[in-house]
N, C-alpha and C positions, 0 to 999 in steps of 0.2 A: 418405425420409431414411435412408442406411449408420446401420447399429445401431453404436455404439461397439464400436471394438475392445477386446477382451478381454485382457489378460495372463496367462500362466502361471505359477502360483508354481514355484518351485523347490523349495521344501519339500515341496509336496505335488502338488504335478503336474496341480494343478486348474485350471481358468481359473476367472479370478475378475479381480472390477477394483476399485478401491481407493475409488472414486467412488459404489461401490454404497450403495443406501440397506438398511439392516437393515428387515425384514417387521415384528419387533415392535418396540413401544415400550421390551423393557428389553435389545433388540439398538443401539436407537438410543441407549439412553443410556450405553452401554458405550463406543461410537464416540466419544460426546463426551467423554468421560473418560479414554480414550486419547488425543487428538488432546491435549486441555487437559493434562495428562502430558506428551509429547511436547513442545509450544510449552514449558511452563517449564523444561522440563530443555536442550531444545536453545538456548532463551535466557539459560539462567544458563552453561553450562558447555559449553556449543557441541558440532558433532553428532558428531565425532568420539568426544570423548568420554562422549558420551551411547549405553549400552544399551540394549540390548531389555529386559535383565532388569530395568532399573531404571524404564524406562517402564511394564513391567506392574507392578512392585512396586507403583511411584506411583498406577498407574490401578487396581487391583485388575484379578481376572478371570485368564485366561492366553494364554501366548503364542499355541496356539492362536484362540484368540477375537481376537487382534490381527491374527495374521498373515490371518485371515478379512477380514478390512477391510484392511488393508494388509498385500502381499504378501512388500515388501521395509521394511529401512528407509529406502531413497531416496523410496519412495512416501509414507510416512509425512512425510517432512521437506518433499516435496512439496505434501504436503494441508496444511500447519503452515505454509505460507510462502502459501498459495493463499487459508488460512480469513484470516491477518494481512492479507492485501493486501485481501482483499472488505472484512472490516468495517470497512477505511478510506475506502472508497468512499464521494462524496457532493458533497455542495456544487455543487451542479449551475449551471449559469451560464444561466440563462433568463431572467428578469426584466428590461423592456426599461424598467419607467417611472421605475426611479431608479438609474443605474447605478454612481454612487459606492456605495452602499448594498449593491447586488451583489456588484461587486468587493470589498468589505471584507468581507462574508460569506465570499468566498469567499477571501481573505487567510487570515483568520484559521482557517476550518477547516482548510490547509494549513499555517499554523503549527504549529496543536495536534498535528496527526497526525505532520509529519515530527519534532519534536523531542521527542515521549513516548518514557519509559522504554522501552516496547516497539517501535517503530518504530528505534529509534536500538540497538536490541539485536540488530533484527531487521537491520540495514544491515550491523553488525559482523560479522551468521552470515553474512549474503549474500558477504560482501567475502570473508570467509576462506574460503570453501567454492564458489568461482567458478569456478576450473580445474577442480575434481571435479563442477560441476553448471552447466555455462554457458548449460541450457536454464533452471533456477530464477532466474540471475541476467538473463535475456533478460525471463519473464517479468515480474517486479517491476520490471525498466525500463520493458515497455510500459503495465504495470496501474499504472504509479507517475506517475513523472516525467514520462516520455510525456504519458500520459494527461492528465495539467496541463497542462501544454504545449495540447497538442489543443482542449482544453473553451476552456482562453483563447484559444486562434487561432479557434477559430469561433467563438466570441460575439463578437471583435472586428470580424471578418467581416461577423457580422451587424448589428454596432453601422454598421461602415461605409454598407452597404448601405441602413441606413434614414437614413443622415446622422447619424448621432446623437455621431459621434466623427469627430476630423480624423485621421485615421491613413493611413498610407501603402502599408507593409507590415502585414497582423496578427501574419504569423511573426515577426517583428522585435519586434515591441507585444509578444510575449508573451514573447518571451526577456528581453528588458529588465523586465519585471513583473516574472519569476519571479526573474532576476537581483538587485534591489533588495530582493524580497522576505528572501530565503532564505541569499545567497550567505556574506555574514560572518558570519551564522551559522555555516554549515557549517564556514568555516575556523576560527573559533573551538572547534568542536567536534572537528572532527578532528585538531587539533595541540595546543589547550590542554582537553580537556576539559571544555569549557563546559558550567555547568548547564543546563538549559531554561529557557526564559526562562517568569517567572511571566505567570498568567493577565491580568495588567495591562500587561503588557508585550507582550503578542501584540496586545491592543486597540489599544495605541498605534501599533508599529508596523505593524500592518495601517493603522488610516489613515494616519498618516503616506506610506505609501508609497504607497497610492490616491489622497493628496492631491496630491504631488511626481508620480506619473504623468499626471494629466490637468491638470497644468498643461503639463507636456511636450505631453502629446498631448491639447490642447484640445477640448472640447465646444466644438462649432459656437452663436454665437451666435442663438437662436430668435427674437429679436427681429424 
């Protein structure tokens, strides 16, 4: 397997990659406290206006030791958009024996993640910083919305395949999911600033909309 290619800083003329993991434990915990630095200042105040000097101020340590782990601050806003997108990751769509049960697991975990304070902060830095980083904004479509998309089209795939679902298209099944799921929300939030919807209201409409889908798209009578 090609070694990862390396970057050259600017400042100091070294290659280095921004990805690297620190050798000691209190290298790595500087890294997290840069990064965690980083995430609340480019999400309160966005990354223009977000410094180097105020990210080490916030993280303790020096620029230095930052620019060691991150070589620019594109790299930094990088790794801050990359660490936000992973710990969203989840809700996986496997489970064949009870699939309304699934799908509404899996509703609701895409509730909670796209409408939290920080996902809906992190939407705000993406949208505004998209012409200046259209590989950050590529990423978080496919590790995002894509990636929804996807998990639903193949489990509906496979839901077909065993009979276990009438469906026609999955690509379609999924757009229509996600569509119901999520969509007035988003206009809601994007034109009136809508609050998040409480933790009882994500339950509700998650089934509601699991329910109103497979009436649409019928489970095949077993009988």
């Amino acid at each position: 397997m090609a070694a990862r290619k390396k970057k050259t800083s600017k400042r100091t003329g070294k290659k280095t990659s921004e990805r690297s993991v620190p050798a000691s434990s209190r290298g790595r915990q500087r890294k997290v406290k840069i990064l965690a630095a980083a995430t609340k200042l480019f999400l309160k105040v966005g990354y223009g206006e977000t410094s180097i000097d105020a990210i080490v101020q916030k993280s303790g340590g020096s620029k230095a030791t930052l620019y060691s782990f991150y070589p620019t601050k594109a790299d930094l806003f990088r790794a801050v958009v990359d660490s936000i997108v992973t710990s969203h990751e989840g809700a996986e769509l496997k489970s064949l024996d009870n699939v309304r049960d699934t799908l509404v697991n899996f509703a609701e975990h895409r509730l909670r993640v796209v409408f939290s304070r920080k996902h809906r902060a992190l939407m705000g830095l993406i949208i505004a910083e998209r012409d200046r980083f259209p590989d950050i904004a590529r990423m978080y479509y496919e590790r995002g919305p894509l990636r929804g998309h996807t998990l639903l089209r193949d489990y509906f795939e496979t839901l077909i395949d065993r009979g276990l679902i009438d469906i026609r298209s999955a690509e379609e099944a999924s757009e229509f999911f996600r569509g119901m799921l999520m969509h007035q929300r988003y206009i809601d939030q994007l034109y009136l600033d809508a609050p998040a919807p409480s933790a009882e209201e994500v339950r509700v409409k998650a089934r509601h909309v699991v329910d109103r889908f497979l009436e649409a798209y019928h489970q095949p009578d077993s009988s």
